[in-house]
N, C-alpha and C positions, 0 to 999 in steps of 0.2 A: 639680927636673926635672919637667915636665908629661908627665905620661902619654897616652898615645892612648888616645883612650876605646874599648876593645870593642863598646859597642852601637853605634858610628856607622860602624865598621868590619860588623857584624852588617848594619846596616839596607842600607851600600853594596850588598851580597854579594844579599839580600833581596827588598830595591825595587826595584831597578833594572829590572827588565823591565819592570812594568807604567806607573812612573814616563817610561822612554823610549819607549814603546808612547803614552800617554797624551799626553806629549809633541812626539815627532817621528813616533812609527811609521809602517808602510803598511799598518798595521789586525793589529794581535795579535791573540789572543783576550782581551785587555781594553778594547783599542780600536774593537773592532765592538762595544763594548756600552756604553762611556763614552764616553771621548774621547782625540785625542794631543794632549792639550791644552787641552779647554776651563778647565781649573783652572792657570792658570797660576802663580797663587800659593796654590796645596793640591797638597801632597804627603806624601810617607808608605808606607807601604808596600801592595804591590798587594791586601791585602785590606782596605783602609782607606780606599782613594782615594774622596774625594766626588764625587758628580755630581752636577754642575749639575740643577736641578730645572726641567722644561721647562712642569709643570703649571700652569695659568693659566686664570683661571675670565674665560668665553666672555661674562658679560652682563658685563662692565666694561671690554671692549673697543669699538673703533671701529673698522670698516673703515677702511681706505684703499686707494684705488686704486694697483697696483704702478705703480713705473717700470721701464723699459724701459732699458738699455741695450747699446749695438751698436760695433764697429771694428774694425781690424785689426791685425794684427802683421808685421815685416815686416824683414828681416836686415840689419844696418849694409852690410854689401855689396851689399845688393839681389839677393843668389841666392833660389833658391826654401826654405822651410821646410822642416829635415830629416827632418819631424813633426808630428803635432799636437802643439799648446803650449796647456799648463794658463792657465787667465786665475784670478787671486785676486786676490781685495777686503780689503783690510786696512783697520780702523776704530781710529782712534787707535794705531794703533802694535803693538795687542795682538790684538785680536778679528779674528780669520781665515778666510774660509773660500775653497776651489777651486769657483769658477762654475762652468766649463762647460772646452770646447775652442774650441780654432778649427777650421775647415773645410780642404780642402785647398787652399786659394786665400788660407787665414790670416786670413778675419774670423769674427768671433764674436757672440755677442748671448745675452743672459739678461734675467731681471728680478728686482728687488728689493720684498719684498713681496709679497702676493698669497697664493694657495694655488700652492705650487710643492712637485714633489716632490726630497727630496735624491737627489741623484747617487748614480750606485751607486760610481762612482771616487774617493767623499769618503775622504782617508784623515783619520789620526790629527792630521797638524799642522791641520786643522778643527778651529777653534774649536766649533762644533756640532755635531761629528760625532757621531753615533748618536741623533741628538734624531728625533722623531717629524716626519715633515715637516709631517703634518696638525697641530699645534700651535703650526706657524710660519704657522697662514692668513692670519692680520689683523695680520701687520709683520716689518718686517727682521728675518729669524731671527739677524743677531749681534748686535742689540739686547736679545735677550731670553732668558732661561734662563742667564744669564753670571753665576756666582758671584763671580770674582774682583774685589780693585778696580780700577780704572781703566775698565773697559768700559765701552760706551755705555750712556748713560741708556735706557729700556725703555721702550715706548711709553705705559706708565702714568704716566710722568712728566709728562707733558705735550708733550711734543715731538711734532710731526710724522714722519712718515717724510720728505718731503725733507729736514726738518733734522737725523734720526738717521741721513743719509748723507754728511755736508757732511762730516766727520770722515774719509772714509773715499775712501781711493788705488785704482787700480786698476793692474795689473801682470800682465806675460807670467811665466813658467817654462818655463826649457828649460836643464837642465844646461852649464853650461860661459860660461853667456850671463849679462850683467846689462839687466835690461831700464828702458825710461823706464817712469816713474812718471804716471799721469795724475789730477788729482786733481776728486773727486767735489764739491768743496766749491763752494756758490751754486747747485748744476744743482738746477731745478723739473721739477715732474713734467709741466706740455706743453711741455720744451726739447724741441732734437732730439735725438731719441735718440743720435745718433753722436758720442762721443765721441772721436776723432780714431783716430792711428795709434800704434802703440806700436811702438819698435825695439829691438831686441837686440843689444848688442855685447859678444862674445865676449871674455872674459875667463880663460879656462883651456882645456886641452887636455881633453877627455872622449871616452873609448872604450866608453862603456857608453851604455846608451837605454833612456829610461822608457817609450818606446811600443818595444816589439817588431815587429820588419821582419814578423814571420811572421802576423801579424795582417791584411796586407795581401793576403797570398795564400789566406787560409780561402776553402773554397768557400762556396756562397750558404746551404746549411742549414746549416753553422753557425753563418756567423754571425750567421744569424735566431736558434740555440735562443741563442746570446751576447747578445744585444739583450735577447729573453725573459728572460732570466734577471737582466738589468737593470733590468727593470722592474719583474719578482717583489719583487729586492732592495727597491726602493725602496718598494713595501707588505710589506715586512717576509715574505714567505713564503721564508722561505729552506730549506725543506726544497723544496719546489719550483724556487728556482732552482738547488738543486744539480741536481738530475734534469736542468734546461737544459743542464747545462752540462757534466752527464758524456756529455749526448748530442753536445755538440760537439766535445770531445778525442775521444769513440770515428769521429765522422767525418771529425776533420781532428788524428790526434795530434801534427802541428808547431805546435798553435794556442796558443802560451805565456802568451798575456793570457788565453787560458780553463783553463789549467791555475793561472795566478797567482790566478785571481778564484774559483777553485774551493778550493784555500787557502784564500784566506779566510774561504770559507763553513763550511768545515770546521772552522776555529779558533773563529768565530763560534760554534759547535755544541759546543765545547771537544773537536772529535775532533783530537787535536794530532798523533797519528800520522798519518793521513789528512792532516792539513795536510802534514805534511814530507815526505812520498811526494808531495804534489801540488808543490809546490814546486820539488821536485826534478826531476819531469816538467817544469815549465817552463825550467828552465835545460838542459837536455838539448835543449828544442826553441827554444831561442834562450841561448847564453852570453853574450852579451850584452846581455839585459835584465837591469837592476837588482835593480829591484824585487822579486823574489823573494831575492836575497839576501840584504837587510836583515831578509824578514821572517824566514828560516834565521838569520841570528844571535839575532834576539829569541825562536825558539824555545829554541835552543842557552841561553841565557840564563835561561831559565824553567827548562828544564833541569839547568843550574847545569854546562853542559859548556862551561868557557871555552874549553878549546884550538879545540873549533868557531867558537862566539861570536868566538874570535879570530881562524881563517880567513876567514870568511862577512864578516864588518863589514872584514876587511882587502880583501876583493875591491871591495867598495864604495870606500872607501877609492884604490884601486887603479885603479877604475873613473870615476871623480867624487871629486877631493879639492876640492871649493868648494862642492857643494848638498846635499850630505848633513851636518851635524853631528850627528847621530841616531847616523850608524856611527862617527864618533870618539868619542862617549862609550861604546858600547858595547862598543866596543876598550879603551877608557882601562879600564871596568870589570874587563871577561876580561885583561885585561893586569896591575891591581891583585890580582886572585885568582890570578892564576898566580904573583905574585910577582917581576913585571916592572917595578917600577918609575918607571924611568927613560924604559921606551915607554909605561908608564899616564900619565906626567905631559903626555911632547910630546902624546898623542895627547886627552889631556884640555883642554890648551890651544889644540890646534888648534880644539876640541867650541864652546870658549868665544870666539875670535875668530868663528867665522863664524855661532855665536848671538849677535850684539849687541845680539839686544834681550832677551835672557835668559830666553827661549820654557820654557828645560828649567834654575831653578835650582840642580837637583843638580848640575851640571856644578860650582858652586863646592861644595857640600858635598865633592864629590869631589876638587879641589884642596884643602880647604880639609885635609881627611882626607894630601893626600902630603904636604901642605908641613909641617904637625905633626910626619909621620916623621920629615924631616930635618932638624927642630930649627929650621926658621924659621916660629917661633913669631908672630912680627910679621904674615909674609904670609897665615900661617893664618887669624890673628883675622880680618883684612882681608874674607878670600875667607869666613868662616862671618857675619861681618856685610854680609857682599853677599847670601847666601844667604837670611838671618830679612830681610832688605828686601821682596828678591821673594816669598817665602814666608813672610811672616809668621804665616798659619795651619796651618803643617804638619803632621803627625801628630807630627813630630819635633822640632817647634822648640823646646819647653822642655830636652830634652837636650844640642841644640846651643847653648842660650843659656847653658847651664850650663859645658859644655865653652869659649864664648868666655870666661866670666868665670874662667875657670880659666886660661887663657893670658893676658888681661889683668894677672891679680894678680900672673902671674908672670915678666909683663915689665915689669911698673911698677916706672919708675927703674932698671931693667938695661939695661944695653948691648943694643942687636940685635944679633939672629944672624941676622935674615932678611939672602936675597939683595939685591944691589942690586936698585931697580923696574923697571931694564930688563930682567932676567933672569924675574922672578915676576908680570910681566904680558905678554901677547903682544902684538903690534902690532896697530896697528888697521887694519883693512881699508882 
């Protein structure tokens, strides 16, 4: 009889914040200072996690002039945009990061290369999020400082910048919606800029919004000290854009993206109490923003208070069951600690169909962790050698390599007990 191993159960209970923080988050207090993701095969537990190393010495580079690029978005029904919609660049499959927005008329434009500053709205599932922006002067910042494998070759390779974007897609975000895919690959740097239109069709029912309505109605000062404070973000003064931004809630307290972004300054600060009062001002002055919820469960989490973890990632859940996989692992977790089972597993599988490219491997450690409980030992192995695939350098992979050869030995020449593979993998999107 194989035993469940204690420390993998230990490390589930452990990691998981900063791991889904790093991952998927909307910026923890581990994610405003590494990444939700730039390691997509490094993990481990949140006082272990590597960060990518952005440092690059200035005489062994080469300019290159940025490219530019510009389009629109724009509804399978032709109604007007219910919001601004996130535009992201995905390079090879892995390397990610959120451009920019579109305007209210739904085009957009940024550029690749250059001296650019990061967005102060970069969350966690950025691949570079929290990298210095002045260190990405001279090339594709998801070219370069990218630890894991698969990523793009780094401009010291020899590659150009147009050919370290030929690799790489461009894509709307808007909850509820799948959007066309437009792809970068052959475009030179004097093409024209516009690369076409991009549409969205609706794919699920969503009651929740990652931009808040209340946003719309701030008066003119604040949403100048919210600008301000945007900009501090992105030189890094963040004791100054808190002061922006506490001066915008004191003059417009409905203003939930300045109570959201004020959070995060606070988390950023590791003031985690100040984060959750801020937080919590933001869903009071819009319940139906998101985004503050997700980051209430991942505090909950750090906290190690699942019954919240388990309300907070359920309203997400609740709110968007297709673009968040971040709040069903976070569920799956608080649902594993409370002793739930049966909801850790649906809600761990759901984590894992709608991450297909396996952005946050722990999602299979954590399968890999209920399937062992219940004796199918087959699916486990399955689900901890999908895990050391994606994660071959983890803080934790020699334990879990040890644990698969433990379930290996003691399924060789036994009959399974795993479930049928309809039952122990989810369908594919």
């Amino acid at each position: 009889m194989v035993r469940f191993s204690p420390r993998l159960t230990v490390a589930l209970a452990i990691a998981f914040l900063g791991l889904t923080a790093q991952v998927f988050g909307q910026t923890s207090g581990s994610s405003g200072s590494s990444s939700p993701s730039s390691s997509r095969g490094s993990t481990g537990s949140s006082s272990s996690i590597p960060v990518p190393s952005t440092s690059r010495n200035p005489s062994t580079q080469t300019f290159q002039r940025p490219i530019f690029i510009m389009g629109k978005v724009i509804m399978e029904d032709g109604s007007p945009l219910p919001q601004r919609v996130a535009i992201r660049r995905t390079c090879q499959g892995t390397a990610t990061r959120r451009e920019t927005y579109t305007d209210s008329h739904g085009t957009f434009s940024f550029q690749i290369g250059g001296i650019q500053a990061m967005q102060f709205s970069a969350d966690a599932s950025d691949s570079n999020a929290g990298m210095n922006p002045n260190q990405a002067a001279n090339g594709d910042p998801l070219s370069q400082g990218m630890g894991a494998p698969g990523n793009m070759a780094s401009a010291s390779s020899g590659q150009t910048l147009e050919q370290q974007i030929w690799s790489c897609d461009v894509t709307a975000e808007l909850p509820g919606y799948r959007s066309d895919v437009i792809s970068l690959a052959g475009r030179h740097m004097m093409d024209d800029p516009d690369v076409g239109t991009i549409v969205l069709h609706r794919i699920g029912t969503v009651s929740g919004s990652m931009i808040s309505l209340t946003s719309m109605q701030a008066p003119k000062d604040a949403r100048k000290q919210f600008e301000k404070a945007r900009d501090l973000m992105t030189k890094g003064k963040v004791p100054e854009a808190q002061a922006c931004l506490e001066k915008a809630v004191t003059d417009y307290p409905q203003y939930a993206e300045a109570w959201y972004r004020l959070g995060q300054v606070h988390e950023k600060q590791k003031q985690l109490d100040d984060a959750h009062t801020a937080y919590m001002q933001s869903i009071q002055a819009d319940p139906k923003f998101m985004s503050p919820y997700l980051s209430l469960a991942e505090l909950a989490g750090l906290a190690r208070n699942w019954q919240e973890a388990d309300r907070m990632s359920s309203k997400v859940m609740e709110f968007d069951g297709v673009d968040f996989p971040a709040a069903f692992y976070i569920n799956s977790v608080a649902n594993y600690n409370l002793g739930n089972f049966e909801l850790a597993e649906k809600s761990a599988r759901r984590a894992e169909q709608l991450d297909s490219q396996h952005h946050n491997p722990r999602v299979q450690l954590l399968l890999g962790s209920l399937l062992e409980r219940k004796g199918n030992y087959a699916d486990a192995a399955n689900e901890y050698r999908q895990y050391l695939k994606e994660a071959p350098q983890a803080g934790d992979a020699s334990n879990v390599q040890k644990q698969l050869a433990e379930l290996e030995k003691a399924t060789a020449g036994a009959p399974q007990t795993a479930v049928p593979q309809s039952a122990s993998r989810p369908p594919q999107p």
